[in-house]
N, C-alpha and C positions, 0 to 999 in steps of 0.2 A: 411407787409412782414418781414421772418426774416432775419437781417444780414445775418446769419451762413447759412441759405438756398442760399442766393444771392452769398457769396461767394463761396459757395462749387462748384455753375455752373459756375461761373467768372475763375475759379484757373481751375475745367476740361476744360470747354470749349476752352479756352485760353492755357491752356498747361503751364501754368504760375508755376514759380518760388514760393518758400514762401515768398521773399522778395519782390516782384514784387507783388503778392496777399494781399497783408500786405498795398500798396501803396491803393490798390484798396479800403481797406476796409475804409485808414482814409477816403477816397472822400465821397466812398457811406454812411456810418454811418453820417458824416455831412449831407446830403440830408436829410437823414430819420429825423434827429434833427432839419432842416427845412424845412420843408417842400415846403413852398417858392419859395425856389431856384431850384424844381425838384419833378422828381417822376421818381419810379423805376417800373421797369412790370416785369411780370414770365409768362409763356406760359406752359402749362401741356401737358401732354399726358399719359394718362391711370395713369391719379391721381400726376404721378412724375414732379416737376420742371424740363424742358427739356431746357429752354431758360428763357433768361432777358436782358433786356434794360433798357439804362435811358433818363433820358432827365432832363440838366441842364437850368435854364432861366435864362440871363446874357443879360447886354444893349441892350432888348431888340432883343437879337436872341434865340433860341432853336435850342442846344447843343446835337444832338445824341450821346449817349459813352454807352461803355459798352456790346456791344450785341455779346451775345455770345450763341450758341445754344451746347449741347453737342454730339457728332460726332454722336451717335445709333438714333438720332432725327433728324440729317442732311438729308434732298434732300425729306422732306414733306412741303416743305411751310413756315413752322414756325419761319424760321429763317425771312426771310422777313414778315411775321405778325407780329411779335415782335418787327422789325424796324419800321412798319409803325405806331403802337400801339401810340407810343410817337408823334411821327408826327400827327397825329388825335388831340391828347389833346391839343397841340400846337397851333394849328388853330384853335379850339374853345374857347383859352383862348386868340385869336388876334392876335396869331404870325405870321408874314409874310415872316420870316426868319429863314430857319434852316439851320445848319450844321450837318453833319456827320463824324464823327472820324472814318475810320476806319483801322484795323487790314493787317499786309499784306495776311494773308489769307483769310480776308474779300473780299478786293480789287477789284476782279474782279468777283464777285458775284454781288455786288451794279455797276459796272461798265455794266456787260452782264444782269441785270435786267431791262426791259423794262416796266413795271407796276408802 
């Protein structure tokens, strides 16, 4: 995956700052450098990055951050496939334990999600 692809949906998605965008990328560029500690996902639609998630692994929990769909791809699904995406990898690599970070516009999407 590239940085520049990841951030460019991270900064629309999020509505985000450059400095605030800037925070995102040391995090994620670390991931990518190990791999390790996470993995990042992208979700298309008719070819374009539309969403991304990550997921960091730390003492033994997994970390959901980062998901962000861009608003023309909001209210198809995707936003929740992209969540669950990391969640999947998590549990077949043993996790028993996950969190989710989320966004105040996130919020009550993962709250009114039943699935």
């Amino acid at each position: 995956m590239s940085l520049v692809v990841l951030m460019k949906v991270l900064k629309e998605g999020f509505e985000a700052t450059d400095e605030v965008a800037n925070g995102f990328r040391i995090i994620n560029e670390a991931i990518l450098n190990r791999p390790e500690y996470g993995t990042h996902f992208l979700a298309r639609l008719d070819g374009e990055v539309v969403a991304v998630s990550s997921v960091i692994y730390l003492a033994g929990v997994a970390g959901i951050y980062n998901v962000a769909t861009l608003e023309k791809a909001r209210g198809k699904g995707i936003g929740t496939a992209i969540t669950k995406q990391p969640l999947f990898e998590a549990k077949s690599k043993g996790y028993q334990l996950a969190i989710l970070h989320s966004s105040d516009l996130g919020f009550n999407i993962y709250k009114n999600n039943k699935t």
